[in-house]
C-alpha positions in Angstrom: -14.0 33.8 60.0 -10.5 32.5 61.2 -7.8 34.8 62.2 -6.3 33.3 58.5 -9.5 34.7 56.4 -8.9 38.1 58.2 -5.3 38.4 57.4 -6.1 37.3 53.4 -8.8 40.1 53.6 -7.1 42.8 55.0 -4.0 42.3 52.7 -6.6 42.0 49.6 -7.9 45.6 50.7 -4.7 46.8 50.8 -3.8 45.0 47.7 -6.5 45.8 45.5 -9.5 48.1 46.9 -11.7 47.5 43.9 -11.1 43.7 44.6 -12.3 43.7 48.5 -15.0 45.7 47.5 -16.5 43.6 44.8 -16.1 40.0 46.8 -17.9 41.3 49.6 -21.0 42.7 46.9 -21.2 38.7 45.7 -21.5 37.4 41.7 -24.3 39.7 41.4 -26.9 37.6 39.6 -29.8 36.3 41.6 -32.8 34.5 40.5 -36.5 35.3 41.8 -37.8 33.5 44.1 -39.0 29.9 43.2 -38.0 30.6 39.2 -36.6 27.3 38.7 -39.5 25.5 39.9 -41.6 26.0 36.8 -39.1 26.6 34.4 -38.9 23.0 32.8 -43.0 22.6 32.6 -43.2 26.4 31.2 -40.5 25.2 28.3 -42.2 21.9 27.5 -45.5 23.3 27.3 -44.3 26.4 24.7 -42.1 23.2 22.8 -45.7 21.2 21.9 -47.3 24.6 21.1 -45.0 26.1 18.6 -44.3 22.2 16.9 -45.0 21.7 13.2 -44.7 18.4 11.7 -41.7 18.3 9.5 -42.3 16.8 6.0 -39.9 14.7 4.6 -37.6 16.3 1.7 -38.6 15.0 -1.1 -35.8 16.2 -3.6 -35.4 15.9 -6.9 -32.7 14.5 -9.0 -30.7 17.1 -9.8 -30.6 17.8 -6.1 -29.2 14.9 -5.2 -26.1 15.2 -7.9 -25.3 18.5 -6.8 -25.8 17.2 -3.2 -23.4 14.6 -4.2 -20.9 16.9 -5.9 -21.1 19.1 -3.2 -19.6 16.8 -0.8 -16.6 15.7 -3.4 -15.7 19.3 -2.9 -15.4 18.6 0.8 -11.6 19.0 2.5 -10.9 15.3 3.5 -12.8 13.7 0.4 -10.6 16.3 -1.9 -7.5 15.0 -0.4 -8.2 11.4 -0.1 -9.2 12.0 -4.3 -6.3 13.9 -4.4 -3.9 10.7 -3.1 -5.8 8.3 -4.9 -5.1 10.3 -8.1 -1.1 11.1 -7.0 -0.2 7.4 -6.4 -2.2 6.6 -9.7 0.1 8.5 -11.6 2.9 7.1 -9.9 2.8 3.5 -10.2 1.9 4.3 -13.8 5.2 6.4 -14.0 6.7 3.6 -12.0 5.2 0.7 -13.7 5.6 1.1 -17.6 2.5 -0.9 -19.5 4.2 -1.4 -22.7 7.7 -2.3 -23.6 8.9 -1.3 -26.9 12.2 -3.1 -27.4 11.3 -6.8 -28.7 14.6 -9.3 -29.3 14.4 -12.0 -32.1 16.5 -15.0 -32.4 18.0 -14.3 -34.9 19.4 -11.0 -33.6 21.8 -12.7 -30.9 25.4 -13.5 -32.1 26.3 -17.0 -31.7 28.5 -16.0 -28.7 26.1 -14.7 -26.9 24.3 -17.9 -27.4 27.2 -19.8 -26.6 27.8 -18.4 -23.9 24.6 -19.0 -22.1 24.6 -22.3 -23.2 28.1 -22.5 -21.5 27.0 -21.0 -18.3 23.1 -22.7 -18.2 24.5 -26.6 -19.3 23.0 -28.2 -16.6 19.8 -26.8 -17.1 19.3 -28.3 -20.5 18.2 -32.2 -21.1 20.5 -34.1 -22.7 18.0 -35.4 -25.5 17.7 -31.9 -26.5 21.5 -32.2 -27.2 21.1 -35.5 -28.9 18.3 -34.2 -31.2 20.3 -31.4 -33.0 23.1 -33.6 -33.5 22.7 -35.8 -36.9 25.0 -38.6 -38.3 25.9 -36.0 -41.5 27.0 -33.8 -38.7 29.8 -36.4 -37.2 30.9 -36.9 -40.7 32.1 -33.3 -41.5 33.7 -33.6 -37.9 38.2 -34.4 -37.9 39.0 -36.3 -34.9 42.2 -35.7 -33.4 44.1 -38.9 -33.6 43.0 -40.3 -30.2 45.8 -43.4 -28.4 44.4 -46.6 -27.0 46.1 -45.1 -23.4 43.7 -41.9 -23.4 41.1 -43.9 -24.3 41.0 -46.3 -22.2 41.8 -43.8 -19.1 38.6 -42.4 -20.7 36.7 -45.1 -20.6 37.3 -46.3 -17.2 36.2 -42.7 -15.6 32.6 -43.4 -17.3 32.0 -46.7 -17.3 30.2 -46.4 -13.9 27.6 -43.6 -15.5 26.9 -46.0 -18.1 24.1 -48.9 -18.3 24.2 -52.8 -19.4 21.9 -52.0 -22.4 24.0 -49.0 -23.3 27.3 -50.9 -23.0 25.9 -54.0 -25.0 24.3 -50.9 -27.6 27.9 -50.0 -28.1 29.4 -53.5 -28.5 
């Protein structure tokens, strides 16, 4: 022992008594002599002795529903029910299946129709234009009185747009 070890020691007794006194006494278990030597053979040998071949579970039906029940009633397979069940309910609050208010045609005023038609022209085809339109239709119409000026200024902004056949169509 260094003079270090002493110094510990002797400030240990002084310390603590009941200390010193048991670290000098060891752990206090000790084995027999050569008892590990055996041991594992002694074990092995009382394992094959005392061994009884399982049989396999053979259960019935009903066991194996209330087996199966049983483990719904398990913490995590509860809450992960639980979830499944929670965001169910909310995307079907969420998400309405059925919606009750149904619009006919004949229900929108003719502004609102207007309107849209005002705002969406150049969405529609032309030919759907030209089909609603009859000859009996132009008749009813008054034309303001219209000067050879305007129309030609007229004229001259669309004649570009317009085609040979069309032009000849109109002569």
């Amino acid at each position: 022992m260094n003079e270090k070890d002493k110094h510990i020691k002797k400030e240990l007794e002084e310390i603590a008594p009941l200390l010193s006194e048991l670290k000098d006494k060891g752990d206090g278990f000790e084995a027999p002599f050569k008892y590990f030597d055996g041991l594992a053979d002694d074990i092995m040998n009382q394992l094959e002795e005392n061994e009884t071949p399982v049989k396999p579970a053979s259960d019935s039906l009903l066991n194996q529903v209330g087996a199966f029940f049983q483990s719904l009633f398990q913490p995590r397979t509860a809450m992960a029910f639980a979830t499944v069940l929670l965001l169910l309910v909310a995307g079907w609050m969420y998400f309405p299946t059925e919606v009750n208010q149904t619009t006919t045609f004949a229900e929108v005023s003719d502004e609102i129709l207007e309107n849209y038609i005002n705002e969406n022209i150049d969405d529609f085809e032309e030919d759907l234009f030209a089909g609603l339109v009859t000859e009996d239709d132009f008749s009813s119409l008054e034309f303001e009185q219209i000067n050879d000026t305007d129309l030609d200024k007229y004229l001259d902004e669309i004649i570009d747009d317009i085609d040979e056949n069309t032009l000849e169509d109109l002569l």
